[in-house]
C-alpha positions as CSV (number, residue, x, y, z in Angstrom):
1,X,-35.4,35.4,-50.5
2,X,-37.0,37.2,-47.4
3,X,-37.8,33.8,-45.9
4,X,-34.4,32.1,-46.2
5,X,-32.4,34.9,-44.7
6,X,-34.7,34.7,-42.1
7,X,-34.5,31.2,-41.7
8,X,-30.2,30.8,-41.9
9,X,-30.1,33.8,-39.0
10,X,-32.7,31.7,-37.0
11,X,-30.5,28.8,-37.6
12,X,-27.6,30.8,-36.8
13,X,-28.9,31.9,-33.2
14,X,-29.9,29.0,-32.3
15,X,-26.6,27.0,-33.2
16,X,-25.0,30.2,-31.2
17,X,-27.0,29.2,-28.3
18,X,-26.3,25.5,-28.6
19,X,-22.5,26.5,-28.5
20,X,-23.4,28.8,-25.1
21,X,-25.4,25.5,-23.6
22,X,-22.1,23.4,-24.3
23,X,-19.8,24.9,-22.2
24,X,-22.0,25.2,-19.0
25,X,-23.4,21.7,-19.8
26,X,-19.7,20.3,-19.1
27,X,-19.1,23.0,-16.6
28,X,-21.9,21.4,-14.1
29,X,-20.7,18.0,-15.3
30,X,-17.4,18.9,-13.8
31,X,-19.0,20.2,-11.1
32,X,-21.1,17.2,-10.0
33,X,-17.7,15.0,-10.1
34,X,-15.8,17.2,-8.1
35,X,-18.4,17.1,-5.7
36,X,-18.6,13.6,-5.7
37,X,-15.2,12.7,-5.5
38,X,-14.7,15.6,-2.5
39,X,-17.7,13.4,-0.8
40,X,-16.0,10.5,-1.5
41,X,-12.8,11.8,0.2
42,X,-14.9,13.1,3.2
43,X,-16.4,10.0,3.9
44,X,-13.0,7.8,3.7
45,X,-11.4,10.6,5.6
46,X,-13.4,10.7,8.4
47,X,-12.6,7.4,10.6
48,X,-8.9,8.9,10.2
49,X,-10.3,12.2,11.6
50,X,-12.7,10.5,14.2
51,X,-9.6,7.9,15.7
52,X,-7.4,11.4,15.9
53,X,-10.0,13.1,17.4
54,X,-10.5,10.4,20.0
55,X,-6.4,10.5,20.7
56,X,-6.9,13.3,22.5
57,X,-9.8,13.1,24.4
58,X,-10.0,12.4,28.3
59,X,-11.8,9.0,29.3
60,X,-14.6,11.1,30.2
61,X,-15.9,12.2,27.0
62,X,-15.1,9.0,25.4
63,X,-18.8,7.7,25.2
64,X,-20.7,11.3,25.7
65,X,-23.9,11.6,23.7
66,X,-24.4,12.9,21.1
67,X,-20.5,12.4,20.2
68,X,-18.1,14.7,19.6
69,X,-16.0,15.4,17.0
70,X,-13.7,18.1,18.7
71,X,-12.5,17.0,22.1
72,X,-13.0,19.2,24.9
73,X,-10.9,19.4,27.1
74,X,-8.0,18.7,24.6
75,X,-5.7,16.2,26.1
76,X,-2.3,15.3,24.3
77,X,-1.3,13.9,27.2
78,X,-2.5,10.4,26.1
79,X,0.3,10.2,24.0
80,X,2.6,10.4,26.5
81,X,0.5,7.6,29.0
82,X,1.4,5.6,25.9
83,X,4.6,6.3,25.9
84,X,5.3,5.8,29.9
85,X,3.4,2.5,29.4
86,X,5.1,0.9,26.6
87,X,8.6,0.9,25.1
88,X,7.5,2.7,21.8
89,X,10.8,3.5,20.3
90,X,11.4,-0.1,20.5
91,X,8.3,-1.0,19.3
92,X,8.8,0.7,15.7
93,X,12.3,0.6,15.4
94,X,11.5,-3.8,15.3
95,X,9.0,-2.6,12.7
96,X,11.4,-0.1,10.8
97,X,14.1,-3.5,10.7
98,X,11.5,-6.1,9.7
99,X,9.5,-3.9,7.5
100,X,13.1,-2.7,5.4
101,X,14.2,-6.2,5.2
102,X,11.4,-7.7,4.4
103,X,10.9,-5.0,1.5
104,X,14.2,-5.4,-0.1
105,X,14.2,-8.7,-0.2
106,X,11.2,-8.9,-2.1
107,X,12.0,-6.2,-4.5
108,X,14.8,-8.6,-5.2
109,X,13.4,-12.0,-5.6
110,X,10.5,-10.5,-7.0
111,X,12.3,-8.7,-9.7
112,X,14.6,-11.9,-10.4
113,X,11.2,-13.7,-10.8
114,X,9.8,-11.3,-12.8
115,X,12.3,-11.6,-15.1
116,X,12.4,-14.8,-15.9
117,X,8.7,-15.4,-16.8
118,X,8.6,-12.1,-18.6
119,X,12.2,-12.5,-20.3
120,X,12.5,-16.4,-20.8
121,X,11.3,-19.1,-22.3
122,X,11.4,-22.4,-20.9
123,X,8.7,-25.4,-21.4
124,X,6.0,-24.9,-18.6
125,X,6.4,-21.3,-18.3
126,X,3.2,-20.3,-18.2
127,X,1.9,-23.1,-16.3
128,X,4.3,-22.5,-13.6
129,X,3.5,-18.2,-13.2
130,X,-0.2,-19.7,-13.0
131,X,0.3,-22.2,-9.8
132,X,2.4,-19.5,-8.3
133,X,-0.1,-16.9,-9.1
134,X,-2.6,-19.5,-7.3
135,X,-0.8,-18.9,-4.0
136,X,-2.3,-15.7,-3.6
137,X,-6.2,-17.1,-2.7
138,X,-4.1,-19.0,-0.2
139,X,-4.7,-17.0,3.1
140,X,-1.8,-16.8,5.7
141,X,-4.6,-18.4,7.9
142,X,-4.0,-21.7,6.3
143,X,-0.2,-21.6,6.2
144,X,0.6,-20.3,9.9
145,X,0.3,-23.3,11.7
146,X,3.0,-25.3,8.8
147,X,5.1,-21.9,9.1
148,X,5.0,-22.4,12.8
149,X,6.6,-25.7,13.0
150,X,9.0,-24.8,10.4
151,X,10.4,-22.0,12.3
152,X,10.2,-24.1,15.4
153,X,12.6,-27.0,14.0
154,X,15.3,-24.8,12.5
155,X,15.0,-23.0,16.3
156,X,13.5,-19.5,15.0
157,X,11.3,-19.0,17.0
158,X,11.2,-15.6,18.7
159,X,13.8,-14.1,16.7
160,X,14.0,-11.5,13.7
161,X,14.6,-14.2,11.1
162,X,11.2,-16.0,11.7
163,X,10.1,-12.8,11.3
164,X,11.1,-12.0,7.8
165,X,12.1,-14.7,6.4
166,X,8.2,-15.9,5.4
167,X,7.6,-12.4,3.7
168,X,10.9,-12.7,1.7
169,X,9.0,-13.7,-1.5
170,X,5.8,-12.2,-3.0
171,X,3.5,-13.6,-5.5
172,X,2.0,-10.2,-5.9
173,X,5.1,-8.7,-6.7
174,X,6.2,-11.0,-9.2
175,X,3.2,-10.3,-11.2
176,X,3.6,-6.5,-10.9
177,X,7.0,-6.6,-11.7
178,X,6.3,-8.9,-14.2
179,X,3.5,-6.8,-16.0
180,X,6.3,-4.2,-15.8
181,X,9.1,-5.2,-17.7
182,X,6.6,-7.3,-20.5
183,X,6.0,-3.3,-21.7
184,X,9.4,-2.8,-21.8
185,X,10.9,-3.1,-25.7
186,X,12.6,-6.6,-26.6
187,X,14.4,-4.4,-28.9
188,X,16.5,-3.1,-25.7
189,X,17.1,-6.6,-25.2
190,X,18.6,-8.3,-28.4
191,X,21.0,-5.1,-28.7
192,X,22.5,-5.8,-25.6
193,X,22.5,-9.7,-26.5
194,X,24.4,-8.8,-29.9
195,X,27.1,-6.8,-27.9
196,X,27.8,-9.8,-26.2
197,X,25.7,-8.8,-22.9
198,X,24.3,-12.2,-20.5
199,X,21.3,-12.1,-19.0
200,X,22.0,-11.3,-15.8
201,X,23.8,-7.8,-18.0
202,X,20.4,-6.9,-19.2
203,X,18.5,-7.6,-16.0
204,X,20.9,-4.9,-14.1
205,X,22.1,-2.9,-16.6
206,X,18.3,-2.5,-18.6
207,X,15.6,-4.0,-17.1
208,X,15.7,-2.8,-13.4
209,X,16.8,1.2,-13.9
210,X,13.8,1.4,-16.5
211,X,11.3,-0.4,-14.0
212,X,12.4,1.7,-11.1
213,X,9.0,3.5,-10.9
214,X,7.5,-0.1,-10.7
215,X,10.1,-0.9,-8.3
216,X,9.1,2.0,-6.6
217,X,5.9,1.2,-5.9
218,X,5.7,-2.0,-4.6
219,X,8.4,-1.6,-2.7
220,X,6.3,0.6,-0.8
221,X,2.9,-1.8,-1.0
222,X,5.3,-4.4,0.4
223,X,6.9,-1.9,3.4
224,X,3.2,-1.3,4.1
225,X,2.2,-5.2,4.6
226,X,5.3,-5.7,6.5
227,X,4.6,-3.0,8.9
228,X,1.4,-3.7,9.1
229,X,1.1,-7.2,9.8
230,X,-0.3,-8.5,13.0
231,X,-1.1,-12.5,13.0
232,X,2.3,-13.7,12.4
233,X,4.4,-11.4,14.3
234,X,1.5,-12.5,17.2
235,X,1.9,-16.5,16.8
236,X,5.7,-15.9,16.6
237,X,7.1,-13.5,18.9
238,X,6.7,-13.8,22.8
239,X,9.3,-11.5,23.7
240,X,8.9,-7.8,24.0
241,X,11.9,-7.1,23.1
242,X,11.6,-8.2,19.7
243,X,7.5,-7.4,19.4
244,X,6.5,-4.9,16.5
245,X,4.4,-1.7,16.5
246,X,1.1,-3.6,16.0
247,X,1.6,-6.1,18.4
248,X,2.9,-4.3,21.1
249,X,0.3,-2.0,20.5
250,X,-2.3,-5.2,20.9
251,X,-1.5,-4.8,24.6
252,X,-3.4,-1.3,24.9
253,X,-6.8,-3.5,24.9
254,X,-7.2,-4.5,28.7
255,X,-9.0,-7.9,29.8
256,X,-12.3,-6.3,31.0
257,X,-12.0,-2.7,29.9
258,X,-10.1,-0.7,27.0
259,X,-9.1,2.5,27.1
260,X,-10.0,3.8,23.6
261,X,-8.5,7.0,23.8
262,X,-4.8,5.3,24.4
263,X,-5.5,3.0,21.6
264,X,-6.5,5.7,19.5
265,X,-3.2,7.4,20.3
266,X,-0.9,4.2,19.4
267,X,-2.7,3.9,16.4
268,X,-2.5,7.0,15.3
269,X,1.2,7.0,15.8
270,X,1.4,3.7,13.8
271,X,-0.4,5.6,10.6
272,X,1.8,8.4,10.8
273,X,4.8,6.5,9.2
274,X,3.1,5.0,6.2
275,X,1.4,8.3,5.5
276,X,5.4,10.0,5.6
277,X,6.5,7.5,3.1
278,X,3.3,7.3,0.9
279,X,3.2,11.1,0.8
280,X,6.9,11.1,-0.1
281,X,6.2,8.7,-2.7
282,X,3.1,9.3,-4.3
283,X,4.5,9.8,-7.9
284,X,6.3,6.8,-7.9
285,X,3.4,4.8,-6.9
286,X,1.1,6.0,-9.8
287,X,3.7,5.7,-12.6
288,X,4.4,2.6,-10.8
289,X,0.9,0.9,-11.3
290,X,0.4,3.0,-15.0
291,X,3.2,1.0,-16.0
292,X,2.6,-2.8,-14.4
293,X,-0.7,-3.5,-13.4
294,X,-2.6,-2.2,-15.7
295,X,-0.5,-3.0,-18.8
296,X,0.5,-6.6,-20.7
């Protein structure tokens, strides 16, 4: 009898310290992945934090060895050469007007789209949200030159319609939107069809105010592309009047030298924007993809 208590209190300890060894086990787990995600963060933070630090540094310490994070002296004063040297507050407000547009508009046809492959059924459907699905491994590359002309003939060119008119549907969005309202109940649906409702009742009544996080969300991926987007606003716009925030700040790079510190400066006024609205937004841009792109 000696032996076995002995035995069940030796297996008692040493399940006790098992339970001990637990805890800290998943304690230095969690550990490890905070410290690698805070590395991660460092490392994607830092060319944010190096082109802000080079903002406000003079011309002279632009290229000093070994580099310097902190600029000494500290000169804010570039943003202001910026400024004096370009019409900035035109610059973004042609970005804020394309960019809004553009955004709308796609939340709208994008939406409409959505619906109707999600919602409908027609012969070809699928087929159809496949070949349209295809036009997203088509780069703007290929299409500029056929844009080009278009806008030429119907006498767009250098105006704000050529500018948004070729961003007013999105592919991308359709999908998203799509994935969106497929996890939505049907049930919603036929109740609202046996109370006599149409579909164009259930898209605005139903469908849209329970896919507003989805909404959300790319309605800020698509403000981002919009205000973003260089090459076409480039090939089509020759006027400065009408020129937006990244091609206007295109002109900072001279012909045989660039002053980095002024580009630095425009860029970082560019960013600040998209990080206001992404910050103000976050939320709505994680429910957002929870709910579309990573459902159906």
């Amino acid at each position: 009898m000696g032996s076995i208590e002995l035995a069940r209190s030796v297996a008692r300890s040493s399940g006790a310290a098992r339970s001990r060894r637990r805890p800290l086990g998943r304690l230095a787990a969690r550990g490890g992945l905070y410290a690698l995600l805070i590395l991660g963060g460092l490392v994607m933070l830092f060319p944010f934090a190096w082109m802000v630090s080079t903002s406000f540094k003079p011309d002279r310490e632009l290229f000093v060895t070994p580099p310097q994070l902190i600029p000494a002296p500290f000169t804010p004063e570039n943003y202001a050469r910026v400024a004096e040297t370009f019409p900035l507050a035109r610059f973004m407000l042609n970005s804020l007007i394309v960019a809004a547009i553009s955004a709308s508009a796609q939340i709208l046809t994008s939406a409409m789209a959505a619906y109707g492959f999600a919602r409908l059924r027609f012969r070809g459907r699928d087929a159809l949200f496949l070949v349209y699905l295809a036009t997203l491994m088509v780069p703007l590359q290929v299409t500029i030159v056929p844009l080009f002309v278009e806008m030429r003939v119907l006498g767009l060119v250098n105006t704000y319609p050529a500018l948004i008119l070729p961003t007013i549907a999105s592919a991308f969005g359709t999908f998203m939107l799509r994935q969106a309202i497929l996890s939505l109940p049907r049930e919603l649906d036929e109740a609202a069809f046996i109370d006599g409702a149409s579909h164009w009742t259930v898209f605005r009544r139903i469908v849209l105010p329970l896919s507003r996080p989805a909404l959300a969300a790319f309605g800020i991926f698509a403000f981002m592309a919009s205000w973003n987007s260089f090459l076409w606003p480039l090939v089509v716009i020759s006027s400065q009047d009408l020129m937006t925030l990244p091609v206007g700040l295109s002109n900072l790079h001279g012909r045989y030298e660039t002053a980095w510190n002024l580009v630095m400066a425009g860029a970082t006024i560019s960013v600040i924007p998209i990080m206001a609205v992404y910050a103000v937004a976050q939320k709505h841009v994680i429910r957002g993809v929870a709910l579309s792109g990573l459902k159906g």
